[in-house]
C-alpha positions in Angstrom: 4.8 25.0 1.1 6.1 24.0 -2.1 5.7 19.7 -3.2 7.0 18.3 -6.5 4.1 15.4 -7.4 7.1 12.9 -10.0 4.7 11.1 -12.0 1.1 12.2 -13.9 -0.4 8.6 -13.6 -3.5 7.3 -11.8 -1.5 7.8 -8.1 -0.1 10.9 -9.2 -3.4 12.9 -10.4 -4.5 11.6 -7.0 -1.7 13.1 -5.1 -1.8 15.9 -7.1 -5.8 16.2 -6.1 -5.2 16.4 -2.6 -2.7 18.4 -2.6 -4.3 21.2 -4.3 -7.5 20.9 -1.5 -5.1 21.4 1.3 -4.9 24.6 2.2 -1.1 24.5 3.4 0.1 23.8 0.3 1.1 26.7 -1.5 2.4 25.1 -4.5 2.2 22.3 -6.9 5.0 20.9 -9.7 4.2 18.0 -11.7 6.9 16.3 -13.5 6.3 13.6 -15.9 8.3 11.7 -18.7 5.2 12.5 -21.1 5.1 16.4 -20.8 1.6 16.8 -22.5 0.4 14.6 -19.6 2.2 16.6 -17.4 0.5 19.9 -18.5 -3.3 18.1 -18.3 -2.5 17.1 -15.0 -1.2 20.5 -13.7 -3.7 22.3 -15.6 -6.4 20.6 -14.1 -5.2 21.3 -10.4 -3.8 24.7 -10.4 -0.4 23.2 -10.3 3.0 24.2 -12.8 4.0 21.5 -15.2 8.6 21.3 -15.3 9.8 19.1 -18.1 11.9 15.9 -16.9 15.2 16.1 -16.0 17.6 15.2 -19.1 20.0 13.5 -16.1 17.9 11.8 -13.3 21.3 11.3 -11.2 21.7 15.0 -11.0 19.8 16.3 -8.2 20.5 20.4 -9.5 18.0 19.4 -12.7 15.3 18.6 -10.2 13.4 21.8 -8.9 13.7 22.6 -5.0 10.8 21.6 -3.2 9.7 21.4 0.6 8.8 17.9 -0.4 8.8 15.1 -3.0 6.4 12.6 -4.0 7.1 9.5 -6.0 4.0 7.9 -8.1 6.5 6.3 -10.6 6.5 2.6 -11.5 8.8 0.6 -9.2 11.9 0.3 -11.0 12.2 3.7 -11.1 12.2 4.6 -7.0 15.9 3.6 -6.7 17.2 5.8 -9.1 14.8 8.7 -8.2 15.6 7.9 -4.6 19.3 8.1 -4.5 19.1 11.8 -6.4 15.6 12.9 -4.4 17.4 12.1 -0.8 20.4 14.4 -1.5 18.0 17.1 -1.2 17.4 16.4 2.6 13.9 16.8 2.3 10.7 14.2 3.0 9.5 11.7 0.4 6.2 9.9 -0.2 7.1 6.7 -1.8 4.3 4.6 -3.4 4.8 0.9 -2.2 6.5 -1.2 -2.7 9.8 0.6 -2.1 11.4 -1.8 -4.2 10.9 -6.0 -5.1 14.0 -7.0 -3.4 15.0 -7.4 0.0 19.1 -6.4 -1.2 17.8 -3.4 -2.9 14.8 -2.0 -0.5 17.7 -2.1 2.5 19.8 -0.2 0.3 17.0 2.3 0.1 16.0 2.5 3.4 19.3 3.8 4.5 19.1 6.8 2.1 15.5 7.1 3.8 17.8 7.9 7.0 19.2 11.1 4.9 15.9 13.1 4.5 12.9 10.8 5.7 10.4 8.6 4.0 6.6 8.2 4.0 6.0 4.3 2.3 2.5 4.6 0.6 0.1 2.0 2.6 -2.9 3.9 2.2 -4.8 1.2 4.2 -3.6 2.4 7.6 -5.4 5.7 7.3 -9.2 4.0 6.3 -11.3 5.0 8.6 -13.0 2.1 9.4 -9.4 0.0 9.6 -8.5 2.7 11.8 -11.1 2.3 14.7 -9.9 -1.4 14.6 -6.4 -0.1 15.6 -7.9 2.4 18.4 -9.9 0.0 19.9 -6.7 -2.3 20.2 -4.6 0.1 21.9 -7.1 1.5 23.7 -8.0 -1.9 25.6 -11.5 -2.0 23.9 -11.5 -4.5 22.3 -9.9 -6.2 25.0 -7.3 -9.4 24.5 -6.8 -9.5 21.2 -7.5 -13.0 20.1 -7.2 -13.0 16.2 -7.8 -11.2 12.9 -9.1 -11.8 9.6 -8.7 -10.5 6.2 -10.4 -10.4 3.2 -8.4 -9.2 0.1 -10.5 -9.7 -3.4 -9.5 -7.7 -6.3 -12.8 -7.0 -8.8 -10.8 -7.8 -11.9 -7.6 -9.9 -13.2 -4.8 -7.7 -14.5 -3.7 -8.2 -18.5 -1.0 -11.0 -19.1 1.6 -7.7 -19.3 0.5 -6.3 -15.7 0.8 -10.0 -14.3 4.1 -10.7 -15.5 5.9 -7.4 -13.9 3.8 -7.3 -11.2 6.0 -8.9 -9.2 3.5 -11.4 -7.7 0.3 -11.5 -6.1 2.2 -12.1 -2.6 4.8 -8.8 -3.0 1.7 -6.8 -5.4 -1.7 -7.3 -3.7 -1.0 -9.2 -0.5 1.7 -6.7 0.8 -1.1 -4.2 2.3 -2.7 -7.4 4.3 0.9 -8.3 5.8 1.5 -4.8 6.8 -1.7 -4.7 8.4 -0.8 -7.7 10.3 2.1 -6.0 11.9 1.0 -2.6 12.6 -2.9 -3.6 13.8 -1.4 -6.2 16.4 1.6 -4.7 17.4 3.1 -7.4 16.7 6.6 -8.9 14.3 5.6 -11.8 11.9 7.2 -15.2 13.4 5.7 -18.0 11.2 4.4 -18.0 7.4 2.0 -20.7 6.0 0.6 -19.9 2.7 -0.7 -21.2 -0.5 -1.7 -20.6 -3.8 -3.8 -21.9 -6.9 -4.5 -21.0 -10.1 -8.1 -21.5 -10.4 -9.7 -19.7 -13.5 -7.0 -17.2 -15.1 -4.1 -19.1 -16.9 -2.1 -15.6 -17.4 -1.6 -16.2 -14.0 -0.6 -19.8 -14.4 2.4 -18.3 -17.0 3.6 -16.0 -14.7 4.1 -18.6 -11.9 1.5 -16.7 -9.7 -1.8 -17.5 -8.7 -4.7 -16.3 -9.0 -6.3 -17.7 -5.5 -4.0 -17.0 -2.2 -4.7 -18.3 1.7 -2.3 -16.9 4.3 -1.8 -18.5 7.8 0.1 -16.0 10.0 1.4 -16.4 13.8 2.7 -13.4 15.0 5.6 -13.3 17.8 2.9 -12.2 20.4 0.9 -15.6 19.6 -1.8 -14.0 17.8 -3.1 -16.2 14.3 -4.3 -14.5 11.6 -6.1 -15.4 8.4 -5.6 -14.1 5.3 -8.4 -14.7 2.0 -7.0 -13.1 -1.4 -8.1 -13.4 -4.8 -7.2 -11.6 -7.9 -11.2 -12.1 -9.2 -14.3 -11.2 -7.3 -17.1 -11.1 -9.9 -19.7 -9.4 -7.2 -17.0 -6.4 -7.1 -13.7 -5.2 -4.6 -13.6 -6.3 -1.3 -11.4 -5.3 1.2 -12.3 -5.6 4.9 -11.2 -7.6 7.8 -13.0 -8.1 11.3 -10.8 -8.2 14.5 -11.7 -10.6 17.7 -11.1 -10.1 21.2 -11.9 -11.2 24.6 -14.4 -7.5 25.1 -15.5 -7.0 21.4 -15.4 -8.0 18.1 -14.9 -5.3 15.2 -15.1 -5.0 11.5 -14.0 -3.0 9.1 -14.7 -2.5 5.2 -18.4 -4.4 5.6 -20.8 -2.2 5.2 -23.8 -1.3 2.6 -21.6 -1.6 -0.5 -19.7 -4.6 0.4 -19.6 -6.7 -2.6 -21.4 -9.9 -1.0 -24.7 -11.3 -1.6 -25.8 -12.8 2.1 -27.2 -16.5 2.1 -28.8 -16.0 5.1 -30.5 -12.6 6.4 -31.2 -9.5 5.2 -28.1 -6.8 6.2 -28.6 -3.9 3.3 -24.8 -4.9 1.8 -24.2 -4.6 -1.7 -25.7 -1.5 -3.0 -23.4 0.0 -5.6 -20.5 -2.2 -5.2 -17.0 -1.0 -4.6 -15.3 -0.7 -8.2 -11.5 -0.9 -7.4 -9.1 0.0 -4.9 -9.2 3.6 -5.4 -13.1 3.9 -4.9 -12.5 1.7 -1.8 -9.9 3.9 -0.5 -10.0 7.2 -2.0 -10.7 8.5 1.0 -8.1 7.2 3.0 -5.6 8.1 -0.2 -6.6 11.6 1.0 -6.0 11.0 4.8 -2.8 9.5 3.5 -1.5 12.7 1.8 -2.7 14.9 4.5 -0.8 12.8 7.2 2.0 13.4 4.4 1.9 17.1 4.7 1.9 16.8 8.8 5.1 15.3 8.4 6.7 17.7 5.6 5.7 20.7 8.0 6.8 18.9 10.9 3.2 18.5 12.8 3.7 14.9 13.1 5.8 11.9 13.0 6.3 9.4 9.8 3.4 7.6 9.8 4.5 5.1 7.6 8.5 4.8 7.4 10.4 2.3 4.7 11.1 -0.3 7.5 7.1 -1.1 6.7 8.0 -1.9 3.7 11.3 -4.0 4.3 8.7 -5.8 6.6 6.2 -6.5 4.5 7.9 -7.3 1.6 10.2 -9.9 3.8 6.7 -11.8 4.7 5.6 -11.5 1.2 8.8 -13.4 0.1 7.9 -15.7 3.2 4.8 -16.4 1.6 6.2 -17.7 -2.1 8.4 -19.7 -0.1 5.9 -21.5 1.8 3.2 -21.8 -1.1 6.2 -23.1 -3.6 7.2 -25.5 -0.9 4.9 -26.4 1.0 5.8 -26.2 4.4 5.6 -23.3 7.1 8.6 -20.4 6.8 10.0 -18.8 9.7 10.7 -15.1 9.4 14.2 -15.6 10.7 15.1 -17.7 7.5 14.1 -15.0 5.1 15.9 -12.3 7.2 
């Protein structure tokens, strides 16, 4: 099995990593637009390093592959997309797909050529996982409501903030397709807000740097939503599920960023650092669930209507927080 990594970044040496520990993967290319990084990268895993293509659109400059993974910056997927998926061949997009609603449907219908994998690495955490079992499975009985909690350890630079695309469509997108794919469940209503409370890049940008989310899902069931771009304790990511058997948490556990006011849980030891040592586990679960689908050993675990979803609620979300007022689903669609 042969899989072109596009892209020598952070997401792409991670790819590129996991790749190289799974034994049905015969073969590794890395292509990057810096083609010293390129080299480093494929060095370092045993992979081959192919310069980049002189002409993108032309899919006979891009090497043949059993599959393709995108870990480009987001204004690059269309144009990479609308070449890769003449190939017929399975992608692994990093979200979001794309920052617009116009251009991510335009996407997902060249997904329908070949096949995409969006990049929610969230759904394969292990912890976030035994949640969803024990939903489907009845354990957890009715479900009644969920909560998340989405703190970023650190501000991004005034350049990151301003093409970032928005806390809502940038860090909140994970949470909202959690929301759908943990309760089985469409969006209905939106009620969010936002505040800039201590980072004035943010305040430039017209984005905030503080975020609360109200959801009401078609089934009935509320969730609750808690994002921040700052958490000076560390990351935390987790959410805790409620229902009429059990109640379940995921992401708390001894190096949950939180000092406890009460009680004497062992949280906190060696704090998580940033989304990748959160989840660099489940990146790997993620990539592994990608090669299941290239070899055909199981079904697209993530496909780009995820992120059409998501993305639509985001939007949903700076509606309400701009305006003030609750936003159906049906007027963003």
């Amino acid at each position: 099995m042969r899989v072109v990594v596009i892209g020598a970044g952070r997401m792409g040496t991670i790819r590129a990593e996991d790749l190289a520990a799974d034994g049905r993967v015969d073969e590794i290319v890395v292509i990057n637009r810096n083609a010293e990084r390129a080299a480093a990268l494929a060095e370092r895993v045993g992979a081959t390093a192919v310069a980049w293509p002189q002409d993108v659109a032309d899919s006979e400059q891009w090497p043949d592959a059993d599959g393709y993974i995108v870990t480009t910056a987001t204004d690059t997927h269309a144009d990479l997309i609308a070449t890769l998926a003449t190939r017929g061949r399975p992608l692994l997009i990093e979200k979001p797909l794309a920052m617009t609603l116009e251009e991510t449907d335009a996407l997902v219908e060249l997904a329908g050529r070949t096949g995409m994998q969006i990049g929610f690495q969230r759904r394969f955490d292990a912890g976030i996982r035994e949640v969803k079992r024990a939903i489907e499975s009845g354990d957890l009985g009715v479900l009644y409501t969920l909560t998340m909690t989405a703190h970023d350890i650190a501000p991004g630079t005034a350049e990151f903030i301003a093409g970032s695309g928005g806390t809502f469509r940038d860090m909140l997108v994970h949470d909202l397709d959690l929301a759908r794919w943990l309760s089985d469940s469409e969006i209905s209503t939106v009620y969010a807000t936002g505040a800039v409370r201590n980072h004035p890049d943010y305040a430039a940008a017209n984005d905030y740097d503080v975020v609360a989310v109200h959801l009401t899902m078609a089934n009935g069931v509320p969730i609750i939503i808690s994002g921040t771009r700052h958490d000076a304790v560390g990351h935390d990511i987790r959410l805790e599920a409620f229902g009429s058997q059990d109640s379940l948490s995921a992401g708390l556990n001894h190096r949950t960023p939180l000092h406890l006011a009460d009680g004497d849980l062992p949280v906190n030891a060696h704090p998580y650092a940033g989304f990748m040592d959160r989840f660099r586990a489940a990146f790997t679960a993620e990539t592994s669930a990608y090669v299941d689908f290239v070899l055909g050993e199981g079904d697209n675990p993530c496909p780009p209507e995820a992120s059409r979803a998501a993305l639509a609620a985001a939007i949903a979300c700076e509606i309400s927080a701009r305006e003030g007022r609750p936003v159906a689903m049906a007027e963003v669609e």
